[in-house]
KEVEX-638636 format. One line per field, with one value per atom (N, C-alpha, C): residue number from 1; residue in three letters; chain; atom name; x, y, z. Coordinates in Angstrom, 1 decimal, always signed. Layout:
num: [NUM ...] .
residuo: [ALA ...] .
cadena: [A ...] .
atomo: [CA ...] .
X: [X ...] .
Y: [Y ...] .
Z: [Z ...] .
//
This chain:
num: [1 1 1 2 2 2 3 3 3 4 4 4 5 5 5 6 6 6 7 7 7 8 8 8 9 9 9 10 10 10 11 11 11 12 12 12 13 13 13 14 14 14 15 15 15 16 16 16 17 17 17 18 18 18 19 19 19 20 20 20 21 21 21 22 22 22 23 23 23 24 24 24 25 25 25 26 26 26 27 27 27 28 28 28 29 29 29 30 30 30 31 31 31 32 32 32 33 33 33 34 34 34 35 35 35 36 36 36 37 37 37 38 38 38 39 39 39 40 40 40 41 41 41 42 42 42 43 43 43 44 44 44 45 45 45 46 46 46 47 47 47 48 48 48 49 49 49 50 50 50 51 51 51 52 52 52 53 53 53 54 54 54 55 55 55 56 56 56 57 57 57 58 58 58 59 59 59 60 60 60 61 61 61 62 62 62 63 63 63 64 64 64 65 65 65 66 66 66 67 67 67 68 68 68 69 69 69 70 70 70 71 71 71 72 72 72 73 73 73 74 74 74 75 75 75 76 76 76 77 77 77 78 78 78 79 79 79 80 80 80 81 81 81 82 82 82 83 83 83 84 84 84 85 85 85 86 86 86 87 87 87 88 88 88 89 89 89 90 90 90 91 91 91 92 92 92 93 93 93 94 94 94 95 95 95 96 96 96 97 97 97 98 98 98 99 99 99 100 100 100 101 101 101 102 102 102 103 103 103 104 104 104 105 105 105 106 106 106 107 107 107 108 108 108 109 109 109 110 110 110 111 111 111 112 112 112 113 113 113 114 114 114 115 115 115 116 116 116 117 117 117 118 118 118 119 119 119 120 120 120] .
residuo: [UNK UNK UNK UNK UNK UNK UNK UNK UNK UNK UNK UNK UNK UNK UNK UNK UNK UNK UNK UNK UNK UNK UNK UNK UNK UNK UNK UNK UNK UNK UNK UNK UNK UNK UNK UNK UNK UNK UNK UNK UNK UNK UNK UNK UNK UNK UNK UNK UNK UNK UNK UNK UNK UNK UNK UNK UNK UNK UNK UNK UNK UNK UNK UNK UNK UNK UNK UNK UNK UNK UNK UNK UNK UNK UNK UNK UNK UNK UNK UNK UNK UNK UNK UNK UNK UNK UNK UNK UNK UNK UNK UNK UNK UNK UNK UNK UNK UNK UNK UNK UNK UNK UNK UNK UNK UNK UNK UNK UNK UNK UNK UNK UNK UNK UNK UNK UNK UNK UNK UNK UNK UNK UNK UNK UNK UNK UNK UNK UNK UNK UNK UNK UNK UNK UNK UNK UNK UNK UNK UNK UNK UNK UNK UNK UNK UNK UNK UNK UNK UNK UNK UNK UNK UNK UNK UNK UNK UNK UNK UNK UNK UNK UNK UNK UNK UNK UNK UNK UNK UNK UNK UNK UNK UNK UNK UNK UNK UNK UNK UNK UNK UNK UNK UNK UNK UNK UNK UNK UNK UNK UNK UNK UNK UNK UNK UNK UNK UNK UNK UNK UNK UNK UNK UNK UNK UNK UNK UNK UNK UNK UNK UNK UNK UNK UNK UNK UNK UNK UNK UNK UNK UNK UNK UNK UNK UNK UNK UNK UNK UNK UNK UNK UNK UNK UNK UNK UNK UNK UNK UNK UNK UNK UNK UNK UNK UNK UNK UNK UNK UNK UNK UNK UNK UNK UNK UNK UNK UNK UNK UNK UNK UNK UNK UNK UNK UNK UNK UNK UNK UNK UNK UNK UNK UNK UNK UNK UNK UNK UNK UNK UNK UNK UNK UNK UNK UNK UNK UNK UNK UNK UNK UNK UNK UNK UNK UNK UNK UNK UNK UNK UNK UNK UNK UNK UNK UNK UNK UNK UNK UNK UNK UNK UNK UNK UNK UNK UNK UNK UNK UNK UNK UNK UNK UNK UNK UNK UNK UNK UNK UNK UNK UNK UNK UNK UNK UNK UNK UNK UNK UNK UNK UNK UNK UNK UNK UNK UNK UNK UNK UNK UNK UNK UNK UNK UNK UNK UNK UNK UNK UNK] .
cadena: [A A A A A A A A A A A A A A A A A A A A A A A A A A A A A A A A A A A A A A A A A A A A A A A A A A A A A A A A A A A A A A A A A A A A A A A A A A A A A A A A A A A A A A A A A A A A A A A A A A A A A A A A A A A A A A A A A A A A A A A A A A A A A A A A A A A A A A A A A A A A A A A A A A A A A A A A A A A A A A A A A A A A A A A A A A A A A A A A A A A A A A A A A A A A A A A A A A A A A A A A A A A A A A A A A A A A A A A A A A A A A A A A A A A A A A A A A A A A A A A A A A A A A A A A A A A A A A A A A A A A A A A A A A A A A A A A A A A A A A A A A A A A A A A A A A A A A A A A A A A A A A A A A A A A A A A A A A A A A A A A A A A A A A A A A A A A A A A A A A A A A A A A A A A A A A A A A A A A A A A A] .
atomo: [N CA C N CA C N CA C N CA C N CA C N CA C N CA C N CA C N CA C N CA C N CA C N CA C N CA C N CA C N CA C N CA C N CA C N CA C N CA C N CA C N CA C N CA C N CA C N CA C N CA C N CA C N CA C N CA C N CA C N CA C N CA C N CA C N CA C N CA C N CA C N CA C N CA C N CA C N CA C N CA C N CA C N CA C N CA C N CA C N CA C N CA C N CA C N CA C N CA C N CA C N CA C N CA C N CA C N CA C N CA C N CA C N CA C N CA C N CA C N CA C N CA C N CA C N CA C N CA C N CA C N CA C N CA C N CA C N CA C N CA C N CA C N CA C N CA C N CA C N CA C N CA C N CA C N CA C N CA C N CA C N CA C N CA C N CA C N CA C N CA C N CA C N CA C N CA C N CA C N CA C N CA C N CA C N CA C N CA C N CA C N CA C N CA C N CA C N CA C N CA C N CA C N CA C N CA C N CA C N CA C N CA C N CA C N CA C N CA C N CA C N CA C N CA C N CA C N CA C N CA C N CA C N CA C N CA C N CA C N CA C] .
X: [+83.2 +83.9 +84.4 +85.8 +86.0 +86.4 +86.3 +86.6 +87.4 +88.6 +89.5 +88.5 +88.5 +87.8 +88.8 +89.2 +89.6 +89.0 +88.5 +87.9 +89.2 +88.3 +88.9 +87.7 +88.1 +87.3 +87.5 +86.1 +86.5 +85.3 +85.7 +84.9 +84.5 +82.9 +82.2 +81.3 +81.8 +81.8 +82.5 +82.5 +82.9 +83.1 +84.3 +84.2 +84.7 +84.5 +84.8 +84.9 +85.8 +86.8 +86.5 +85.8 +85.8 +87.3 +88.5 +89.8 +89.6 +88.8 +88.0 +87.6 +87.2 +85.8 +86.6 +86.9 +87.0 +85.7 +86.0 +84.3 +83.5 +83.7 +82.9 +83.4 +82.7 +82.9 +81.5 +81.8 +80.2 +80.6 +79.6 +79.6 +79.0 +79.2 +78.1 +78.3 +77.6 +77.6 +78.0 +77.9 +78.5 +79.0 +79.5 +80.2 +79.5 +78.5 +77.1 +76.4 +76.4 +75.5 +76.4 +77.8 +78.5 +79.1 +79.1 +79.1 +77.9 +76.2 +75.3 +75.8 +75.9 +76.4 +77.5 +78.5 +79.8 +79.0 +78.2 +77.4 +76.9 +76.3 +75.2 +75.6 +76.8 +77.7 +78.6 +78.9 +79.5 +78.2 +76.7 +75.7 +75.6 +75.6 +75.6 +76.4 +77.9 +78.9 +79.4 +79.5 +79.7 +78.4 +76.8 +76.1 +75.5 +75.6 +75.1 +73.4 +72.7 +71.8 +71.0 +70.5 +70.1 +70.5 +71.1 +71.6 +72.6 +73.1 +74.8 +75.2 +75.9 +77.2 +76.8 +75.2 +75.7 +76.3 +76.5 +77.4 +79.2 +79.4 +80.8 +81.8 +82.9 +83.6 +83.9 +84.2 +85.3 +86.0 +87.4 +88.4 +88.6 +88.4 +88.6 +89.6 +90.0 +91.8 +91.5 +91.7 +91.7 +93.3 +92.7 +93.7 +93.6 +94.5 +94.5 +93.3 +93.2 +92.6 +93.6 +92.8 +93.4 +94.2 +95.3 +95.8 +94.6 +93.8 +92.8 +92.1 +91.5 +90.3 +91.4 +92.5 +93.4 +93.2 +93.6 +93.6 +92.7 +91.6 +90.1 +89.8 +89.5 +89.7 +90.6 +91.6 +92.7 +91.9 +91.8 +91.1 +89.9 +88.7 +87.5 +88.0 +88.9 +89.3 +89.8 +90.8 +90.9 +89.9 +88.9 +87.7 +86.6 +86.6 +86.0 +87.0 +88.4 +88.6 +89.0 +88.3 +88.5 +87.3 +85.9 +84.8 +84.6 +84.9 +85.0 +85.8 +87.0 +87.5 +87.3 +86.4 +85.5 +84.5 +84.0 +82.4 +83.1 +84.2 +85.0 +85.2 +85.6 +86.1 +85.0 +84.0 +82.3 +82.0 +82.1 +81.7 +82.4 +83.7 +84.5 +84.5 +84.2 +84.2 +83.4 +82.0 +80.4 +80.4 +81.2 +81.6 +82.1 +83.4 +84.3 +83.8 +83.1 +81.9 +81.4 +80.8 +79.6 +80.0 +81.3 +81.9 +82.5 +83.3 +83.9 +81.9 +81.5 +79.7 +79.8 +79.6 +78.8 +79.8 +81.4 +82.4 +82.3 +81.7 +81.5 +82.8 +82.8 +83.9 +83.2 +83.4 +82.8 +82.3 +81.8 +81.6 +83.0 +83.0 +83.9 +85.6 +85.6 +86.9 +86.8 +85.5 +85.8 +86.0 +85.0 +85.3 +86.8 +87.5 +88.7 +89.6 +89.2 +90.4 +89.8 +88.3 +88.4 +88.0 +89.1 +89.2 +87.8 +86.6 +85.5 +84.6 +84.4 +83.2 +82.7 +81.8 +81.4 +79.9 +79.5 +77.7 +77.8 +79.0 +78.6 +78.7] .
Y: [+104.9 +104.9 +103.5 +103.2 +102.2 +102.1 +101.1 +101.0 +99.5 +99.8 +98.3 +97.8 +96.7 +96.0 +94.5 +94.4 +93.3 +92.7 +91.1 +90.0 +89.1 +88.6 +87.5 +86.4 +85.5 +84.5 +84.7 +84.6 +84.6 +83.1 +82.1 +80.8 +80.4 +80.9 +80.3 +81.4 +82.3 +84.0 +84.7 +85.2 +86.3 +87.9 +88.3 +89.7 +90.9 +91.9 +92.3 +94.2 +94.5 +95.8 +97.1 +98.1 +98.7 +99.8 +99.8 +100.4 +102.1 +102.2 +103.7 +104.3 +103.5 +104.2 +104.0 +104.9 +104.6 +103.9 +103.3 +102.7 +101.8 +101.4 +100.6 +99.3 +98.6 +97.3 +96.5 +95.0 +94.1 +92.7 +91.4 +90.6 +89.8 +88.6 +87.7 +86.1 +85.4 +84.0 +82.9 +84.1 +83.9 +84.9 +84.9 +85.7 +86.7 +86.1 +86.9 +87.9 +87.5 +88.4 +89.1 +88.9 +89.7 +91.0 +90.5 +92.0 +93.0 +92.0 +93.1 +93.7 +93.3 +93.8 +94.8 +95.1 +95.6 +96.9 +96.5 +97.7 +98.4 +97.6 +98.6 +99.7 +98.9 +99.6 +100.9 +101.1 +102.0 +103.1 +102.9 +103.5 +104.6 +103.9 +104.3 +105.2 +104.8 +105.2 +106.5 +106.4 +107.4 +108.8 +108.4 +108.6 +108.7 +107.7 +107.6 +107.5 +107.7 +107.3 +106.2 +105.6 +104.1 +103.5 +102.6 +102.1 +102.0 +103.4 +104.2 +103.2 +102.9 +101.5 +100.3 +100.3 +99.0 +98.8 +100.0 +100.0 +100.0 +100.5 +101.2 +99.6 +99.6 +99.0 +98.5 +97.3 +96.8 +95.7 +96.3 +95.5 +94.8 +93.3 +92.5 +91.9 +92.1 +91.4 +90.6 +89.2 +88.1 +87.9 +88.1 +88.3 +86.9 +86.4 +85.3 +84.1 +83.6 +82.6 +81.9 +80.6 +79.6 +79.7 +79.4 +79.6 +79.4 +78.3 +77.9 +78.9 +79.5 +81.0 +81.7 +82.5 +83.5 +83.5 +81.5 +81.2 +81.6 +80.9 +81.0 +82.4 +83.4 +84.6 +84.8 +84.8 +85.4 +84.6 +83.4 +82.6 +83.1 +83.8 +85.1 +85.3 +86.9 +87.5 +87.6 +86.2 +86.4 +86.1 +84.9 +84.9 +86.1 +86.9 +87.9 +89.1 +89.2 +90.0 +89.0 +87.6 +87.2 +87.2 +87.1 +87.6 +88.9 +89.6 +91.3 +91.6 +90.8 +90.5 +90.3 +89.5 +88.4 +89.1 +89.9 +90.9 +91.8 +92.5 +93.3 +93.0 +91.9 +91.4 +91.0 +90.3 +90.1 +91.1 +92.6 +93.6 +94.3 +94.2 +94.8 +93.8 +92.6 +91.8 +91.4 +92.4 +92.4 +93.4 +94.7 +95.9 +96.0 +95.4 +95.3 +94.3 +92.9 +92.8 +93.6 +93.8 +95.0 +95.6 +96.7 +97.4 +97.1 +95.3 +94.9 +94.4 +94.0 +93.5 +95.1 +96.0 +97.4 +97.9 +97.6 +97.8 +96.8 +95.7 +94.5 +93.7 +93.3 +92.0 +90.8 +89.7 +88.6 +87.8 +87.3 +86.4 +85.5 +85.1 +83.9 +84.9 +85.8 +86.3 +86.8 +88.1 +88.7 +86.9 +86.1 +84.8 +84.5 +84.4 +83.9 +85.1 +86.3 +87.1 +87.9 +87.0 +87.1 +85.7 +85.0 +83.5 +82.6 +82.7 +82.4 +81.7 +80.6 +80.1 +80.9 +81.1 +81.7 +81.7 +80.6 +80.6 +81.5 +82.0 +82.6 +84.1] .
Z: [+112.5 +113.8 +114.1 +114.5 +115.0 +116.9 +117.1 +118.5 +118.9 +119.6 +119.7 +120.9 +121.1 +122.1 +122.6 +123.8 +124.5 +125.1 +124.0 +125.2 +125.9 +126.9 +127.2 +127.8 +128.7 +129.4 +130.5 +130.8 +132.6 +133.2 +132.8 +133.8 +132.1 +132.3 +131.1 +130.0 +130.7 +130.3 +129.5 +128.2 +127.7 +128.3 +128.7 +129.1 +128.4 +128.2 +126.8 +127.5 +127.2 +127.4 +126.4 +126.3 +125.1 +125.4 +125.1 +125.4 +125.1 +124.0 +123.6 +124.6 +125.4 +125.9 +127.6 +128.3 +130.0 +130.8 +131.3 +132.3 +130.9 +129.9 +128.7 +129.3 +129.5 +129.9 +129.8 +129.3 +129.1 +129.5 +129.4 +129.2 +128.5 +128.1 +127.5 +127.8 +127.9 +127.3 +126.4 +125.1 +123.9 +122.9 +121.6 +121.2 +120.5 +120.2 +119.0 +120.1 +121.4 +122.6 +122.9 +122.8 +123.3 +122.3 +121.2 +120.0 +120.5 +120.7 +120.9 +121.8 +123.0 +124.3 +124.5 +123.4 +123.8 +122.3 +121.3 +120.8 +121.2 +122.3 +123.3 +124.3 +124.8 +125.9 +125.3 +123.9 +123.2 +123.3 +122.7 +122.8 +124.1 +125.0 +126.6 +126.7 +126.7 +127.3 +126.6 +125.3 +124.4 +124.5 +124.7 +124.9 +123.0 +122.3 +120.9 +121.1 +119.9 +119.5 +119.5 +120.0 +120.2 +118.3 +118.1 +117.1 +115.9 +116.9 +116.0 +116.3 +117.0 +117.0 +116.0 +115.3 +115.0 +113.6 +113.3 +111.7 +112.2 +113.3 +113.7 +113.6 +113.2 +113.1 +114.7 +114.9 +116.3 +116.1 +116.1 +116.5 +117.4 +117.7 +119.1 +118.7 +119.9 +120.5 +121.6 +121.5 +122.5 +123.4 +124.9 +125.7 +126.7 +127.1 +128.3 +127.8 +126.4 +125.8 +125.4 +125.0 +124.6 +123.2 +122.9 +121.2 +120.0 +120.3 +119.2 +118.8 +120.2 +120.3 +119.4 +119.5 +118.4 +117.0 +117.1 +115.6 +115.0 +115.3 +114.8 +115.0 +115.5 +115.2 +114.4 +113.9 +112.5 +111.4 +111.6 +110.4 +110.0 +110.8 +110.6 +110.0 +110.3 +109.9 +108.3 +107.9 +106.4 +105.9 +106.6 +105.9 +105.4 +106.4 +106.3 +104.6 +104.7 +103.8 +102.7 +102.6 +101.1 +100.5 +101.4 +101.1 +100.6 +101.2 +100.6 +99.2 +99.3 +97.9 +96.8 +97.2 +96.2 +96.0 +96.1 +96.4 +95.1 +95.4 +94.7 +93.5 +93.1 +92.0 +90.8 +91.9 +90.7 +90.1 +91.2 +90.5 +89.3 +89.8 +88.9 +87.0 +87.4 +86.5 +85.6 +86.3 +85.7 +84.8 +85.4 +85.1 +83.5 +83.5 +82.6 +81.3 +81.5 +81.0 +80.1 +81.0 +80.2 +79.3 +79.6 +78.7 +77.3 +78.2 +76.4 +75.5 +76.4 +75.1 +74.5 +75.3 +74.8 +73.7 +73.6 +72.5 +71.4 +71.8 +70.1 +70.6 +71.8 +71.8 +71.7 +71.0 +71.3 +73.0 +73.0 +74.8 +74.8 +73.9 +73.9 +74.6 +73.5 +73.7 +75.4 +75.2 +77.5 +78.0 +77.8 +78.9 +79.1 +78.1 +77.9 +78.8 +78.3 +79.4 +80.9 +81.5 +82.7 +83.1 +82.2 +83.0 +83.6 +82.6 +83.3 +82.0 +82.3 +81.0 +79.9 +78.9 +78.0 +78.8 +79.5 +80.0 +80.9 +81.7 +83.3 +82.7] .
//
């Protein structure tokens, strides 16, 4: 399940909108209390299970913040999908590996065509 969520600032406060949800609304202090917070408030409001939301995807959209706050959220963001990327690729590369050893390819040669030492 995903859910779009709109924070913004209000003083020294995080306030956070679940758009899914009518009446879903939270706060926090900071950004990590306020994921719990805006997880919890999906729980309630939806009337979930105590700890369904905390797998559920949420999309936050920063509204009436400063440009930097945007940035640095987009800049997560690719951080987050070049991590995942990269997760992807070891496997697939551990994988393929495997398969040229188990067909009698030399190490030297798979290193060479997945671009990677002969020790790793």
């Amino acid at each position: 399940m995903s859910y779009q969520i709109e924070v913004t600032r209000d003083g020294d406060t995080w306030v956070a909108i679940v758009l899914d949800l009518p009446g879903a609304h939270t706060f926090a202090r900071n950004l990590v209390a306020l994921d719990s917070a805006v997880r919890e408030v999906i729980e309630l409001v939806a009337d979930l299970a105590d700890g369904a939301a905390h797998h559920a995807e949420l999309v936050y959209r920063y509204v009436n913040v400063p440009d930097a706050v945007i940035e640095a959220a987009q800049l997560g963001d690719r951080r987050r999908t070049q991590e995942t990327e990269a997760k992807q690729v070891a496997a697939a590369t551990a994988a393929t590996a495997a398969q040229l050893v188990a067909a009698g390819y030399p190490v030297r040669d798979i290193s060479h065509l997945l671009s990677m030492t002969p020790g790793r």
